[in-house]
C-alpha positions in Angstrom: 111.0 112.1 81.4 113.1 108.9 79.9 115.7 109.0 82.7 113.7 107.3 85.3 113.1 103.4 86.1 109.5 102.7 84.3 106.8 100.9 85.9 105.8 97.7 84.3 103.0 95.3 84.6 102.4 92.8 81.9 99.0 91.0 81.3 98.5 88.0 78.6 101.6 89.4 76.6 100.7 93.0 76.4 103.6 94.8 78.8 102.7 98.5 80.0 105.3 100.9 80.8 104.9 103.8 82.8 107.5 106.5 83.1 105.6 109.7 85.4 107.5 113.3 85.7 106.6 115.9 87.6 106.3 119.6 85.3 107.3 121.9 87.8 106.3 125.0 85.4 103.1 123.8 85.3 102.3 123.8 89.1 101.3 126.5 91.4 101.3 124.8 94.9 100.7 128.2 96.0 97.1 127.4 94.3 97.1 123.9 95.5 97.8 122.6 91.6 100.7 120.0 91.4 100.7 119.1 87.8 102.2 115.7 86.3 103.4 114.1 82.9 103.3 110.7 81.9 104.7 108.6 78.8 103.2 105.3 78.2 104.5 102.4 75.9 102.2 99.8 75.9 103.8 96.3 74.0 102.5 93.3 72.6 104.8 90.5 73.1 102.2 88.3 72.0 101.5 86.4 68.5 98.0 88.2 67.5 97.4 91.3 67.3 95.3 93.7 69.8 93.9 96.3 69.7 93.5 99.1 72.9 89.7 99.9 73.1 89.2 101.7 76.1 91.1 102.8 79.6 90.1 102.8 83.0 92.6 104.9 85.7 92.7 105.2 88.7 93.8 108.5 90.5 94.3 109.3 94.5 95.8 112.0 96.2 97.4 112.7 99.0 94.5 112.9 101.1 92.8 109.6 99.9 90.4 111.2 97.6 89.8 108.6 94.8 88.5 109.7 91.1 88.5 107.3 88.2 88.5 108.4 84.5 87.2 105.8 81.9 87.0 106.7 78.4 87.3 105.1 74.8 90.8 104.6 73.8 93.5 107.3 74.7 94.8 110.5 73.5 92.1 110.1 70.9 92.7 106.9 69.4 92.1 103.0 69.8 95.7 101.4 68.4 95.8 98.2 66.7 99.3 97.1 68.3 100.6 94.1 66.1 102.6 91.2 67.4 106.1 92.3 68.4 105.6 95.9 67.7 104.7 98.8 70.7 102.2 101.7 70.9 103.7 105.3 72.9 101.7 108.1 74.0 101.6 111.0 76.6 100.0 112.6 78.7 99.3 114.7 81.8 97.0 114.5 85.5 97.1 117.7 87.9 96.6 116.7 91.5 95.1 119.1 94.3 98.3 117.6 96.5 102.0 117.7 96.2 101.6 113.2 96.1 99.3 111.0 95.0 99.7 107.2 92.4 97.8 106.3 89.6 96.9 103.1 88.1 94.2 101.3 86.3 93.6 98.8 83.1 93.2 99.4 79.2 90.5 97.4 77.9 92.3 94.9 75.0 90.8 93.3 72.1 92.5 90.1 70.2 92.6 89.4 66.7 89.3 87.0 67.9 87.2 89.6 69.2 88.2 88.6 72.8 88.3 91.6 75.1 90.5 91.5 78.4 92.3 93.9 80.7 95.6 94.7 80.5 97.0 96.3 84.2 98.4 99.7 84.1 100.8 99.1 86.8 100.7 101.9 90.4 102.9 104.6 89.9 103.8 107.4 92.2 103.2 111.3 91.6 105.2 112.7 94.0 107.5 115.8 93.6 110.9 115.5 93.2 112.6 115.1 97.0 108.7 113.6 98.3 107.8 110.1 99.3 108.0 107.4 96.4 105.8 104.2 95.8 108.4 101.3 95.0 
């Protein structure tokens, strides 16, 4: 999943890092199931810590059909990301098509209390030989 060119978007210091890869053993396109992984880093290049309360994605398939997941924190937990240091998680989104992209916004905290978004950057699910989102 490491060997491909992440997708990056960086808001008020906090850098996301998306690398997507498709899990072949998990799909059954002959059931219409076209299953994903995805390994986030998230960074704070910034001189306060933050801390990641909340996300907001973003999903659409191939045929246009839009469905967005919100939820407290991520894989179970709200990181406190200090200056300099980075935060990694994975995780997974099936899709009813072979294609689709993701994206969407984690809902920050600063060492003040100040909340803002930090941009998950678009990223393409596509199988391996399909269309891709530059």
């Amino acid at each position: 999943m490491h060997d491909s060119h992440p997708y990056e978007a960086e808001t008020e210091g906090v850098v996301v890092r998306v690398r997507p890869a498709y899990l072949a053993g998990q799909s059954d396109p002959d059931e219409g199931r076209w299953v994903w992984a995805y390994q986030v880093e998230i960074e704070n290049r910034g001189d306060t810590a933050v801390q990641l309360m909340a996300r907001r994605w973003i999903i659409t398939d191939a045929t246009g059909h839009v469905e967005t997941v919100r939820g407290p924190g991520v894989v179970g937990e709200q990181p406190l990301i200090a200056p300099g240091d980075s935060y990694s998680y994975a995780s997974g989104c099936p899709l009813p098509t072979p294609s689709g992209t993701m994206e969407g916004a984690y809902t920050m905290t600063d060492a003040t209390g100040r909340a803002f978004e930090a941009a998950i950057p678009a990223f393409s699910l596509d199988v391996p030989g399909g269309r891709v989102l530059n």
